[in-house]
C-alpha positions in Angstrom: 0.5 -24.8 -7.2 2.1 -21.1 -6.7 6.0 -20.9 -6.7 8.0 -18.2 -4.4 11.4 -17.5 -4.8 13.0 -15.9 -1.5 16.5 -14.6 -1.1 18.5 -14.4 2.1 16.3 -17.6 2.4 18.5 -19.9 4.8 17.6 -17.9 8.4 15.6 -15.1 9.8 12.7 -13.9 8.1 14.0 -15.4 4.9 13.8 -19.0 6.3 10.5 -18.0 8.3 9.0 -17.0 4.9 9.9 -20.6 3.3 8.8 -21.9 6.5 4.8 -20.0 6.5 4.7 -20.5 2.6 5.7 -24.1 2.3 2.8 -25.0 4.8 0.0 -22.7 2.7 1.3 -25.6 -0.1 3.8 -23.6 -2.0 6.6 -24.4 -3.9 9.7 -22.2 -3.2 13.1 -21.9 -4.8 15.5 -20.8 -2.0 18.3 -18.8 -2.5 21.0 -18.0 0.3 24.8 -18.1 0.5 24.7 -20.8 3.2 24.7 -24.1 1.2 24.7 -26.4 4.3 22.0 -24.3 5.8 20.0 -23.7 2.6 20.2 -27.9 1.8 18.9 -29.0 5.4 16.2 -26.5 5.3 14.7 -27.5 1.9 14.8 -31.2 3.1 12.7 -30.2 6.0 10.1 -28.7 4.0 10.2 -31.4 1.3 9.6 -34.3 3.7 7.2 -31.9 6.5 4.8 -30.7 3.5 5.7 -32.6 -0.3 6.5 -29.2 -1.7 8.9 -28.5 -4.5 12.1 -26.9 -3.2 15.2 -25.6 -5.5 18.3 -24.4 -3.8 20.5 -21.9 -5.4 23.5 -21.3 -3.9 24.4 -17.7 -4.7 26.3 -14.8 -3.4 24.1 -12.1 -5.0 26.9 -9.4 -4.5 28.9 -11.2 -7.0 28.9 -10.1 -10.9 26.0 -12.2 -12.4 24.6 -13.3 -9.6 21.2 -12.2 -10.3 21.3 -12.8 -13.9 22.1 -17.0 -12.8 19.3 -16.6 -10.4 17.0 -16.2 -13.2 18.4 -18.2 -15.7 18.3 -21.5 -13.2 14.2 -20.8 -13.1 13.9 -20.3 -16.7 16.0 -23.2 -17.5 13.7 -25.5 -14.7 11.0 -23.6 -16.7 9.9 -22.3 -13.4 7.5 -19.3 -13.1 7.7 -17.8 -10.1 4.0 -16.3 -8.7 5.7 -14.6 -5.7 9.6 -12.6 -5.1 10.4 -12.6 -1.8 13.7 -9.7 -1.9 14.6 -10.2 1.6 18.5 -10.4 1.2 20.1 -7.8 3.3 22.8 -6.9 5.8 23.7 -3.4 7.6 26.8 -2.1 9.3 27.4 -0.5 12.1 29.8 2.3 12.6 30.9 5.9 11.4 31.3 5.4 7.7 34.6 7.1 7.5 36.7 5.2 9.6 34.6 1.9 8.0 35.4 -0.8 5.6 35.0 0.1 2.2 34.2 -2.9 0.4 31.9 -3.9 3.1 30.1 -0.5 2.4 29.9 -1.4 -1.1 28.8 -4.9 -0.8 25.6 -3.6 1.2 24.8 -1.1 -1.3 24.9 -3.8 -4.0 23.0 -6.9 -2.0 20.2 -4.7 -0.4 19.6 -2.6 -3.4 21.4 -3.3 -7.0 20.8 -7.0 -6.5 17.1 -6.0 -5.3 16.5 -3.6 -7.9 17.6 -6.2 -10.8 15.6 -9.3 -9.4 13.1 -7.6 -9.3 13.3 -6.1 -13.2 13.8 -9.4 -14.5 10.5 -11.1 -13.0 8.5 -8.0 -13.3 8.8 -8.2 -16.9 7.7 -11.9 -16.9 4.3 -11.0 -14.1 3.4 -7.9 -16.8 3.3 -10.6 -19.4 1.1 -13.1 -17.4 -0.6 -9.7 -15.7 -0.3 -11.3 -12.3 2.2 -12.1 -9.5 3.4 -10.2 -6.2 6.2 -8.7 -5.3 7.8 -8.5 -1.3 10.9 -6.2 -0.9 11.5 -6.2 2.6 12.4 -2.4 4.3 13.2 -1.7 8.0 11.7 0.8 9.8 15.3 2.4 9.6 13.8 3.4 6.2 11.4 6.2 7.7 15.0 8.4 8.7 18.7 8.9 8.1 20.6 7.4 11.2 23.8 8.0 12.1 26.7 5.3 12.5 23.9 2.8 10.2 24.3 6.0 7.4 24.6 3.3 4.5 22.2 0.5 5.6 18.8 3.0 6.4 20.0 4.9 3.0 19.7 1.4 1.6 16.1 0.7 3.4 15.2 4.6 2.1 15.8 3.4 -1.0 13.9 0.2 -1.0 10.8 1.6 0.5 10.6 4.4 -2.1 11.4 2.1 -4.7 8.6 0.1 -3.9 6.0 2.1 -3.0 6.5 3.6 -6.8 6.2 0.2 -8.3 3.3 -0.4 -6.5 1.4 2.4 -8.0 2.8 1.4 -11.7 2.0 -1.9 -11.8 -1.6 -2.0 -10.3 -3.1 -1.6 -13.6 -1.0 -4.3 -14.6 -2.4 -7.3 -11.9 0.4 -7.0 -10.0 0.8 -6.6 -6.2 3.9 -4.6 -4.6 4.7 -4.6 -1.1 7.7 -3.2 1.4 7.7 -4.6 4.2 9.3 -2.1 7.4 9.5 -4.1 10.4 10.8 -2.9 13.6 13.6 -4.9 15.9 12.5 -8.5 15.3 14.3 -11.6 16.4 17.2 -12.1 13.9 21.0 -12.2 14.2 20.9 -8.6 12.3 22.3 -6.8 15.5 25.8 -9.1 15.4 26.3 -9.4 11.8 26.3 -5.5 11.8 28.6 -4.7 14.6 26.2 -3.6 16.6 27.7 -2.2 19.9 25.6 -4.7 22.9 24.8 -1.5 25.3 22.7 0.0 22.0 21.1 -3.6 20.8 20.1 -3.8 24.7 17.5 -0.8 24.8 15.7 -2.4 22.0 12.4 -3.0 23.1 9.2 -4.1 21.5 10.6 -6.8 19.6 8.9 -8.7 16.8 9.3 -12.8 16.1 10.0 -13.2 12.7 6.5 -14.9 12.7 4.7 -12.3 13.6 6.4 -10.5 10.6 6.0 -12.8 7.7 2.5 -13.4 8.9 1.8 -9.4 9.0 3.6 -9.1 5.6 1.5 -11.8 4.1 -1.6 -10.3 5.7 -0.9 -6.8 3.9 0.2 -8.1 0.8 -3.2 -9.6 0.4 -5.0 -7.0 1.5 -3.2 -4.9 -1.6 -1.2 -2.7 0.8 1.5 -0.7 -0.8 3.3 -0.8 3.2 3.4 -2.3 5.9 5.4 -1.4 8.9 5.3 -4.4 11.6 5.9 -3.7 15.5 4.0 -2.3 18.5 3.4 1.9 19.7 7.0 2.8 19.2 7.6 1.2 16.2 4.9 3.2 14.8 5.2 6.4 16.0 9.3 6.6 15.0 7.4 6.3 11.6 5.6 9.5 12.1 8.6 11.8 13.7 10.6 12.4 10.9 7.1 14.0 9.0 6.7 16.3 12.3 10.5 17.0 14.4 12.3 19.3 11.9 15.5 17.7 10.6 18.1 19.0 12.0 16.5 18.4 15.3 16.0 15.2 14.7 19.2 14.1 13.0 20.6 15.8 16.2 18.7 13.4 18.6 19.5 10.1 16.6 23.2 11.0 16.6 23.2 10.9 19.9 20.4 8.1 20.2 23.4 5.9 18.5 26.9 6.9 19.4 28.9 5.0 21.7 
């Protein structure tokens, strides 16, 4: 039986993830900062579908965070078939009148601690040759936007990241995917600020079912990307390739200024 491990695990697509793996008859080691959260939902998807669940209870922005998340599989002697780096939080606002730490702590959960999960059990899938990788974007990813400066240079990151890791490990039997979906129905919008007359004109919106099940769909398929939402979801992706920049970076300022 395959083994997952998902960060950011205990709601949203994180939890939605556990939920869509756990009934394909996967194990999953579930990682979140939410112990109460985290415990119920493993006992859920113990008793619903006889999996094996582990729960680690980990702020991944603190100093060895990542490097405990490993050892607790190797220790459990655990290999884990599938990384789920979903982990993730943005900020709204102008970045010079923001918090600092807050800035930093975003930098370091959406990418450092992305970046070294996903060293450490790389190394592991090259020496089996197989396992898959899901680093989970936004389609904030596709262009800079003003007052979210940090979290899409975050998502820019990831998506590059991955799509490069994709290419290098293909020889190797091992699948990469970033995932870029569009507004989908989390509570990202009030953990990052986000001003309610701006989160209102979102449109489109995706169920975070609809964007594990896409994700899973691609990552089978061997996609390097997948971006998850309907026409205007897609076509953003597109603009910043065709309006020049300053035009563009023009428009979104305005687009997100209250």
């Amino acid at each position: 039986m395959p083994t997952a491990l998902i960060t950011g695990a205990s709601a949203g697509i994180g939890k939605a993830f556990a939920e869509e793996l756990a009934a394909r008859n996967t194990n999953l080691v579930l990682v979140a900062r939410s112990e109460e959260e985290l415990n119920e939902l493993a006992k859920q998807l113990r008793e619903k579908y006889h999996i094996q669940v582990d729960v680690i209870v980990k702020d991944l922005t603190e100093p060895g965070a990542t490097g405990a998340v490993f050892d607790f599989t190797k220790e459990k002697g655990l290999t884990i078939d599938l990384l789920i780096n979903n982990a993730g939080f943005g900020d709204y606002g102008d970045f010079a009148e923001a918090d600092e730490e807050r800035q930093i702590k975003m930098v370091q959960l959406n990418v450092l601690a992305l970046v070294d999960l996903t060293h450490k059990f790389m190394r592991l899938m090259r020496e089996r040759r197989s396992g898959s990788i899901i680093n989970v974007s936004s389609l904030a990813a596709f262009q800079p936007i003003p007052y979210l400066s940090v979290y899409a240079a975050s998502k820019a990151f990831v998506r590059s990241f991955s799509e490069a890791l994709w290419a290098e490990n293909r020889q190797y039997g091992i699948r990469v995917l970033v995932s870029c979906p569009g507004p989908t129905e989390t509570n990202f919008f009030t953990e990052a600020n986000f001003p309610p007359e701006l989160a209102s004109r979102t449109n489109e919106v995706s169920t975070v079912e609809e964007v594990v099940r896409e994700t899973l769909k691609a990552l089978e398929r061997g996609d390097s990307t997948v971006v998850i939402g309907g026409f205007s979801t897609h076509l953003i992706t597109k603009l910043a390739g065709i309006v020049p920049r300053k035009t563009l970076l023009n428009i979104l300022e305005k687009q997100f200024r209250v």
